[in-house]
N, CA, C and O atoms as a Tinker XYZ file with bonds, in Angstrom:
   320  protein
     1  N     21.283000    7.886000  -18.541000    73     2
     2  CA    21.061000    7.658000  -17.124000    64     1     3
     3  C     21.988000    8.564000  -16.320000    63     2     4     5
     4  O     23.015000    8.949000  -16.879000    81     3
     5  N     21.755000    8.918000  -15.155000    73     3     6
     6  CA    22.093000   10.040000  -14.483000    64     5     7
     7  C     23.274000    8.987000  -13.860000    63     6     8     9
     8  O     23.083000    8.039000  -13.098000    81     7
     9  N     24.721000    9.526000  -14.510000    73     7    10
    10  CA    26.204000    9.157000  -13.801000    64     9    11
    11  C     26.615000    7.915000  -14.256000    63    10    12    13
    12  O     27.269000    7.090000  -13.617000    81    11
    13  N     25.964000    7.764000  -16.038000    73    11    14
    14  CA    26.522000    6.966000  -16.945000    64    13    15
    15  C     27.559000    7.211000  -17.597000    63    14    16    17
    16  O     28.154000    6.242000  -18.069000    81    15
    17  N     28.032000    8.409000  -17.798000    73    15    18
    18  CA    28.812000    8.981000  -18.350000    64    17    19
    19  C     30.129000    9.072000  -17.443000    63    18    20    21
    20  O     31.151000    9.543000  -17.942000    81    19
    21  N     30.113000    8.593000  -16.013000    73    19    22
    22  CA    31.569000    8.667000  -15.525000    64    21    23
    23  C     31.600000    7.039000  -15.564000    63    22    24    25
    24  O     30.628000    6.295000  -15.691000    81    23
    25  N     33.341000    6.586000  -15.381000    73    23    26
    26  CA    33.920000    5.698000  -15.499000    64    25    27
    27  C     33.736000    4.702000  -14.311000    63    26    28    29
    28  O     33.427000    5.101000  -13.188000    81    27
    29  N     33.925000    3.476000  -14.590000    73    27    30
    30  CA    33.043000    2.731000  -13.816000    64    29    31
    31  C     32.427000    2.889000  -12.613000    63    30    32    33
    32  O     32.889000    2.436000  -11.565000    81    31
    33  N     30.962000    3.775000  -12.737000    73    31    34
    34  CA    30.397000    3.419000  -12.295000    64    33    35
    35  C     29.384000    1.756000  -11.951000    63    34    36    37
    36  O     29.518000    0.777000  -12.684000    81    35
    37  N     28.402000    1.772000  -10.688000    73    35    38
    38  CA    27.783000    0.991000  -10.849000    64    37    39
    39  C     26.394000    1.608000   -9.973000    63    38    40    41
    40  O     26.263000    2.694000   -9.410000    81    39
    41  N     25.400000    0.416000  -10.111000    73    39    42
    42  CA    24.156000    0.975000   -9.684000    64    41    43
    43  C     23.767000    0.028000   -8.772000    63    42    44    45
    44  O     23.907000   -1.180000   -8.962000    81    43
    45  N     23.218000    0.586000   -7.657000    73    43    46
    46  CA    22.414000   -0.615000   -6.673000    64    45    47
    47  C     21.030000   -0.351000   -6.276000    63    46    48    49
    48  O     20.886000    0.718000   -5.682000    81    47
    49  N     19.826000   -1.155000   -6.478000    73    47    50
    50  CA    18.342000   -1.033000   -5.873000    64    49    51
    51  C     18.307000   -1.285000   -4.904000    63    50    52    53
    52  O     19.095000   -2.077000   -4.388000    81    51
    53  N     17.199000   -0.588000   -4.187000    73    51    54
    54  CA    17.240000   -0.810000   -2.996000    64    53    55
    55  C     15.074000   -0.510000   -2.927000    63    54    56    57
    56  O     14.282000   -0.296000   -3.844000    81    55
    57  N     14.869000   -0.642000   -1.472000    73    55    58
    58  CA    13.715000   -0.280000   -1.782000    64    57    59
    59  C     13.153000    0.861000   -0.375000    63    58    60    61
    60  O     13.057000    0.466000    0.787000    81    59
    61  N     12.852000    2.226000   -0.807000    73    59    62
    62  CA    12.675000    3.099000    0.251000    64    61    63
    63  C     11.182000    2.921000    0.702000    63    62    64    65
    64  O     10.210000    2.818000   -0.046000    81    63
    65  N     11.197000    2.901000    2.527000    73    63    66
    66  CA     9.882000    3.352000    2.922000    64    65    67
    67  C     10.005000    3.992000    4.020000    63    66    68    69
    68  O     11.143000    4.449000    4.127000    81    67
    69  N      9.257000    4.257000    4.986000    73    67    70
    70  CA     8.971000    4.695000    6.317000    64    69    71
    71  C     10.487000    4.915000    6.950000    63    70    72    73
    72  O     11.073000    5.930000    7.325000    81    71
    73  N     10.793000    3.782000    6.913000    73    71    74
    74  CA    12.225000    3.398000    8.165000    64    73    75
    75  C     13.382000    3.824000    7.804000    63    74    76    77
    76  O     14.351000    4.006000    8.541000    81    75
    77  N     13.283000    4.071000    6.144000    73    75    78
    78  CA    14.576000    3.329000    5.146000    64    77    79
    79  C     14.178000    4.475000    4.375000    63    78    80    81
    80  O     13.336000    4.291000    3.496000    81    79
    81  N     14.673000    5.700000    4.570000    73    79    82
    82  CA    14.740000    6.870000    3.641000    64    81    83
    83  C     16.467000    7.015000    2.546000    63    82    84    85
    84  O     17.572000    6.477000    2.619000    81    83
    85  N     15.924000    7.879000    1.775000    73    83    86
    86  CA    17.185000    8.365000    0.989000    64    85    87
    87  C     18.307000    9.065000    2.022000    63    86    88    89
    88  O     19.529000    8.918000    2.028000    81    87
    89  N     17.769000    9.578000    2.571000    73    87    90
    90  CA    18.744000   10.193000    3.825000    64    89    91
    91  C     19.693000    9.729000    4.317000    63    90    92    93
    92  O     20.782000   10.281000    4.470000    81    91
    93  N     19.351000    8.550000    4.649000    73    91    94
    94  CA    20.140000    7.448000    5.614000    64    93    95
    95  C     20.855000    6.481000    4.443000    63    94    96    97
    96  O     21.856000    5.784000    4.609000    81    95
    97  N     20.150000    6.615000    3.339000    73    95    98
    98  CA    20.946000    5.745000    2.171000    64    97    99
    99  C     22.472000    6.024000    1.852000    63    98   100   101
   100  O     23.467000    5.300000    1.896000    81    99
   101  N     22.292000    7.233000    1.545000    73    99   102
   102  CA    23.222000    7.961000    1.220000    64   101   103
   103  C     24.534000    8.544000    2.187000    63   102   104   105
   104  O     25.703000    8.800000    1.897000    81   103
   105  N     23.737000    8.627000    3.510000    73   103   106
   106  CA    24.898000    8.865000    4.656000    64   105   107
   107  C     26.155000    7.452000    4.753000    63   106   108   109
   108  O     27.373000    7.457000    4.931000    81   107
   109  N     25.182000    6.380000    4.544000    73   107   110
   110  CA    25.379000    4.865000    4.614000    64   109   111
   111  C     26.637000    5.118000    3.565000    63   110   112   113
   112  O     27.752000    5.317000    4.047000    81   111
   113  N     26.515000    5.113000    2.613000    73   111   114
   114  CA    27.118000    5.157000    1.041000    64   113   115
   115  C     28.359000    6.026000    1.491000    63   114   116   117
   116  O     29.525000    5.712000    1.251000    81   115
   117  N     28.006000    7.026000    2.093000    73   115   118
   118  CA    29.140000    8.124000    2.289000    64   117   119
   119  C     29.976000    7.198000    3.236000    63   118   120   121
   120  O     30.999000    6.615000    2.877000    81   119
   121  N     29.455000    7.134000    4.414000    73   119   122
   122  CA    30.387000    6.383000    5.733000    64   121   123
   123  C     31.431000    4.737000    4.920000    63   122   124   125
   124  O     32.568000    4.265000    4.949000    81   123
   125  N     30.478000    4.535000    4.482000    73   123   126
   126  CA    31.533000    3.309000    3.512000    64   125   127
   127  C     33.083000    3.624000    2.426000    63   126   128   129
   128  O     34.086000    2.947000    2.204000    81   127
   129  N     32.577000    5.100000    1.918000    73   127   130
   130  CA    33.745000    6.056000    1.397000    64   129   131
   131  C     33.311000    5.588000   -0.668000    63   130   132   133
   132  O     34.154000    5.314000   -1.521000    81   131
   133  N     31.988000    5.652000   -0.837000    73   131   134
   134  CA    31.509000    5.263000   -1.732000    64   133   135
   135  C     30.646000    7.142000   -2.103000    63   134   136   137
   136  O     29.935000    7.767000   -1.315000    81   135
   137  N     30.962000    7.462000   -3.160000    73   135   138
   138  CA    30.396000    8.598000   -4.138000    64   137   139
   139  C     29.125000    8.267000   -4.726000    63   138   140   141
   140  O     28.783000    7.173000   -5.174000    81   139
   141  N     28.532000    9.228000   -4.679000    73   139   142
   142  CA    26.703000    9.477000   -5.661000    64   141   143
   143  C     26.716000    9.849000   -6.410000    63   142   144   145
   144  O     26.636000   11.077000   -6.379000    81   143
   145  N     26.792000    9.389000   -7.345000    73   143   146
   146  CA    26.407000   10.078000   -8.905000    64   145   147
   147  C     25.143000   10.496000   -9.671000    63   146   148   149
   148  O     25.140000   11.169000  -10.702000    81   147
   149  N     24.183000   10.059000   -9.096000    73   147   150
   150  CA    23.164000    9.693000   -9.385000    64   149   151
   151  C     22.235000    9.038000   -9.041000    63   150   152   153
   152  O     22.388000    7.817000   -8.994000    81   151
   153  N     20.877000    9.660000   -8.664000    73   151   154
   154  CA    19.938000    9.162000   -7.903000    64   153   155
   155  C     18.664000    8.983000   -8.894000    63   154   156   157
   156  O     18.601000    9.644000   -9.930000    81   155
   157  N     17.553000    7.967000   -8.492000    73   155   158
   158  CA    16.391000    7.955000   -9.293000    64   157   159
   159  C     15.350000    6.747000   -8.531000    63   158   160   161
   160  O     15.755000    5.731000   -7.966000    81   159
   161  N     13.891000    7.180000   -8.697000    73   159   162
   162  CA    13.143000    6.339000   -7.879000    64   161   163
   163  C     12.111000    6.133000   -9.115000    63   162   164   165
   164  O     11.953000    6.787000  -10.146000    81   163
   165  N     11.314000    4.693000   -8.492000    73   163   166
   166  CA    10.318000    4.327000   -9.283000    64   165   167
   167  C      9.268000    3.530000   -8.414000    63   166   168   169
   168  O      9.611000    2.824000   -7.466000    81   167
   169  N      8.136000    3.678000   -8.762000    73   167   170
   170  CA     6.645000    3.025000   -8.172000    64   169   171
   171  C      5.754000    2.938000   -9.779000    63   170   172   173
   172  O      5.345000    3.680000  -10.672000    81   171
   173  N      5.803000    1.609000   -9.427000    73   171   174
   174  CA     4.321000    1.247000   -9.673000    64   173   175
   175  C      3.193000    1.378000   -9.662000    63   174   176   177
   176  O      2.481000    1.381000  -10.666000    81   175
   177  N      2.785000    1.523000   -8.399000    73   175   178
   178  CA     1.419000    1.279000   -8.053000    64   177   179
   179  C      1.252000    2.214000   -6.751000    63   178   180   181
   180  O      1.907000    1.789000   -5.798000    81   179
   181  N      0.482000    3.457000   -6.481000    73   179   182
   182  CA     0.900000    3.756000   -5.728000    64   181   183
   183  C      0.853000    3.257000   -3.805000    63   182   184   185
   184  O      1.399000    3.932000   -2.932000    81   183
   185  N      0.176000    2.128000   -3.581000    73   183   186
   186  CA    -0.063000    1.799000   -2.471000    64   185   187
   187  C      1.796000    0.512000   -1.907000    63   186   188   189
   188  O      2.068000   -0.126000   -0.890000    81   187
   189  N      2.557000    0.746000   -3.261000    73   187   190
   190  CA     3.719000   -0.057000   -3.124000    64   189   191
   191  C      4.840000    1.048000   -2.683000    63   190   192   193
   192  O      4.711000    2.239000   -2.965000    81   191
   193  N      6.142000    0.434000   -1.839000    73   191   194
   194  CA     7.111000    1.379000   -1.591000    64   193   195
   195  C      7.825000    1.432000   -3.201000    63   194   196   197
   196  O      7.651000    0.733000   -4.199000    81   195
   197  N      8.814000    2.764000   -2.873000    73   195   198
   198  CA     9.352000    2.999000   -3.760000    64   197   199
   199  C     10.648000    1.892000   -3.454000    63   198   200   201
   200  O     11.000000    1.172000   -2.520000    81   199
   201  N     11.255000    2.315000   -5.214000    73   199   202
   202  CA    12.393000    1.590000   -5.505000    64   201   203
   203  C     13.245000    2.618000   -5.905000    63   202   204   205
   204  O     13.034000    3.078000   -7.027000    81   203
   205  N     14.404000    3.208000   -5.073000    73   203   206
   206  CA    15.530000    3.832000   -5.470000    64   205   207
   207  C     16.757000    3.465000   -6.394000    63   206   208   209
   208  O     17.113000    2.375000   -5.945000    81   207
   209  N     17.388000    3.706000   -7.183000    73   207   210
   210  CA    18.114000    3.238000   -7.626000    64   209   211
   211  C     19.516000    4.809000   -7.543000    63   210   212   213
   212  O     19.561000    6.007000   -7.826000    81   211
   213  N     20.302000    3.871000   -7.043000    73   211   214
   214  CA    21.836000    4.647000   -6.805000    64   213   215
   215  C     22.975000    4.536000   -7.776000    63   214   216   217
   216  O     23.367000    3.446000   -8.191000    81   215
   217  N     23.533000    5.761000   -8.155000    73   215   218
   218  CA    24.654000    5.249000   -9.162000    64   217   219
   219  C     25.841000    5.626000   -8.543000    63   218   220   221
   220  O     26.197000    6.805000   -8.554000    81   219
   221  N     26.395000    4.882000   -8.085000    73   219   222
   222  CA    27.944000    5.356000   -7.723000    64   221   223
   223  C     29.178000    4.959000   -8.277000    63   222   224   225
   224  O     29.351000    4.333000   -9.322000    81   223
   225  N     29.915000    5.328000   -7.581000    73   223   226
   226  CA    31.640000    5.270000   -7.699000    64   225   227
   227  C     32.577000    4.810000   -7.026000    63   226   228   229
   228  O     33.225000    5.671000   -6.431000    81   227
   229  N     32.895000    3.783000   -6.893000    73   227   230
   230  CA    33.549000    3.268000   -5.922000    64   229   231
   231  C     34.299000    1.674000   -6.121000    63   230   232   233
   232  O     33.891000    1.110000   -7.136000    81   231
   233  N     35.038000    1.098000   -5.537000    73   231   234
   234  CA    35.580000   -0.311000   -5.506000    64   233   235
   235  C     34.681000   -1.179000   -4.054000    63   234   236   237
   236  O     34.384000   -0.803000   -2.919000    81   235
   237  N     34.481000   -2.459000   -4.811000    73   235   238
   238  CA    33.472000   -3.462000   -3.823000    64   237   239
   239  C     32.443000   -3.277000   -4.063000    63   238   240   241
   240  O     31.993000   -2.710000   -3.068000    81   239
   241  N     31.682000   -3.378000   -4.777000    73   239   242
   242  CA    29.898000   -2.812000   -5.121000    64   241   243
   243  C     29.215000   -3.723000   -3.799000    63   242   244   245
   244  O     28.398000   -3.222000   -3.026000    81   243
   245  N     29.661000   -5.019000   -3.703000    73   243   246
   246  CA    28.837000   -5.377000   -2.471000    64   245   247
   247  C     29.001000   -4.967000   -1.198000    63   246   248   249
   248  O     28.164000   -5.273000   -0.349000    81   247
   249  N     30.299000   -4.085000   -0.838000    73   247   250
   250  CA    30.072000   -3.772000    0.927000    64   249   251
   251  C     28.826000   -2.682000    0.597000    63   250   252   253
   252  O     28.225000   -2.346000    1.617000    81   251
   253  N     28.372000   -2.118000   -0.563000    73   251   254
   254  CA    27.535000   -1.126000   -0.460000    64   253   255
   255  C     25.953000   -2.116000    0.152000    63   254   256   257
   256  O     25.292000   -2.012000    1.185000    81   255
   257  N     25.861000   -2.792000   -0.741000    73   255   258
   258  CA    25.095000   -3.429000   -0.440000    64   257   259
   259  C     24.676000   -4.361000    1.231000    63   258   260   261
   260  O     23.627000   -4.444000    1.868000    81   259
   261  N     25.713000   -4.786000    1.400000    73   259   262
   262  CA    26.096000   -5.231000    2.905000    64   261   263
   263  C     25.713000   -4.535000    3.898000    63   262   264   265
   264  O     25.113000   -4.925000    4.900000    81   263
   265  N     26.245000   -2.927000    3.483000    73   263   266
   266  CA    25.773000   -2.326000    4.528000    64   265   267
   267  C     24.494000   -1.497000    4.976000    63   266   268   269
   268  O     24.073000   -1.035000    6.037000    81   267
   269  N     23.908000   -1.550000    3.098000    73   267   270
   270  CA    22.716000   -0.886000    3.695000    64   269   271
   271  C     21.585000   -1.933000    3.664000    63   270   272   273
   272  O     20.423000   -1.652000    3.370000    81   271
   273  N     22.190000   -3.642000    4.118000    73   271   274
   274  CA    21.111000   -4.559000    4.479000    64   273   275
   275  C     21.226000   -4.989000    6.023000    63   274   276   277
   276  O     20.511000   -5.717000    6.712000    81   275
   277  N     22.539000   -4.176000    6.343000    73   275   278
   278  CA    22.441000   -4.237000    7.879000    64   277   279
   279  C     21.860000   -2.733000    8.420000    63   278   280   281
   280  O     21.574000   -2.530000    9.600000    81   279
   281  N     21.767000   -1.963000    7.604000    73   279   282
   282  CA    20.479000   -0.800000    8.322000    64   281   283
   283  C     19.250000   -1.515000    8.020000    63   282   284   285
   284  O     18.330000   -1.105000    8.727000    81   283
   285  N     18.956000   -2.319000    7.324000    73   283   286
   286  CA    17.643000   -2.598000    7.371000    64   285   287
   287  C     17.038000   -2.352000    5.864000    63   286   288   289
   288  O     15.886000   -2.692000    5.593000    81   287
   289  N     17.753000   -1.845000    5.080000    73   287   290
   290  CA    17.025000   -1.907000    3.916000    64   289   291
   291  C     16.875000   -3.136000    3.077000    63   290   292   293
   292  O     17.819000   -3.926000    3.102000    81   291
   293  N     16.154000   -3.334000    2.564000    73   291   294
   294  CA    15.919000   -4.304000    1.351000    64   293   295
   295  C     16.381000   -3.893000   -0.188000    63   294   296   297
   296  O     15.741000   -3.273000   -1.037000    81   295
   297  N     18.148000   -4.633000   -0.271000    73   295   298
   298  CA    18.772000   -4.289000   -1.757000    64   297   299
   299  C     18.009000   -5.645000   -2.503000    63   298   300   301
   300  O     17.743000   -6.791000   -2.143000    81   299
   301  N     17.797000   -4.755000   -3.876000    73   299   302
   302  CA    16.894000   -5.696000   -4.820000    64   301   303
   303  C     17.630000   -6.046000   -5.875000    63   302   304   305
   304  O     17.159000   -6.668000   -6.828000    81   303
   305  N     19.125000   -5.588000   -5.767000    73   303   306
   306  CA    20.351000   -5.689000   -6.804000    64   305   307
   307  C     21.893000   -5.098000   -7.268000    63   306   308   309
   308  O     21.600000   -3.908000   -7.157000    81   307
   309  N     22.810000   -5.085000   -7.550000    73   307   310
   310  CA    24.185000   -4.536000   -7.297000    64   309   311
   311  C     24.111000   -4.793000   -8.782000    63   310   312   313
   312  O     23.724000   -5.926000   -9.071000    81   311
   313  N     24.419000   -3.931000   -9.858000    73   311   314
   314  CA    24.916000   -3.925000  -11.089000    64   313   315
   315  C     26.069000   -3.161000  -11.599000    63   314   316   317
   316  O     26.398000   -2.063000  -11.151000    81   315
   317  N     26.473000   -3.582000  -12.242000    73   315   318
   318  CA    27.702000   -2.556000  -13.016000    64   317   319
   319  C     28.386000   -3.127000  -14.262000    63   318   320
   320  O     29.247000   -2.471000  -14.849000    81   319
C-alpha cells in the first residue's frame, strides 16, 4: 500500500464528490500540519461517489478527521 512502508503511519476514508474534492482534502490535511503519503480511490458502481483513502503522518488521527467533517466531507473511517 502506498506509505506503508513509513513509520506510523495511518489511513482515513473519506468519500469524494462534487463539493468535496481531493484538492480541498489535502489542503485541509496540510492546514492541520498532517503529511500525505499516499493517496488512492475506489468505486463500485459507477453512478456512486468515490471513496478516497489517505495515508498519512502525523499525531491525533481524529483532528484529521474532525476537520474534514467540518468542511463537509463524509469520513467513513480513521485507521492505523
Amino acid at each position: 500500500m502506498m506509505g506503508a512502508s513509513e513509520e506510523g503511519p495511518f489511513r482515513i476514508d473519506f468519500v469524494l464528490d462534487e463539493k468535496h474534492d481531493l484538492a480541498l482534502a489535502t489542503q485541509t490535511i496540510a492546514e492541520c500540519g498532517g503529511e500525505v503519503l499516499g493517496v488512492g480511490t475506489h468505486k463500485d458502481k459507477w453512478e456512486e461517489s468515490r471513496v478516497c483513502y489517505l495515508h498519512l503522518r502525523a499525531a491525533e488521527p481524529g483532528k484529521f478527521a474532525d476537520a474534514l467533517e467540518t468542511k463537509g466531507y463524509t469520513v467513513l473511517g480513521v485507521y492505523g
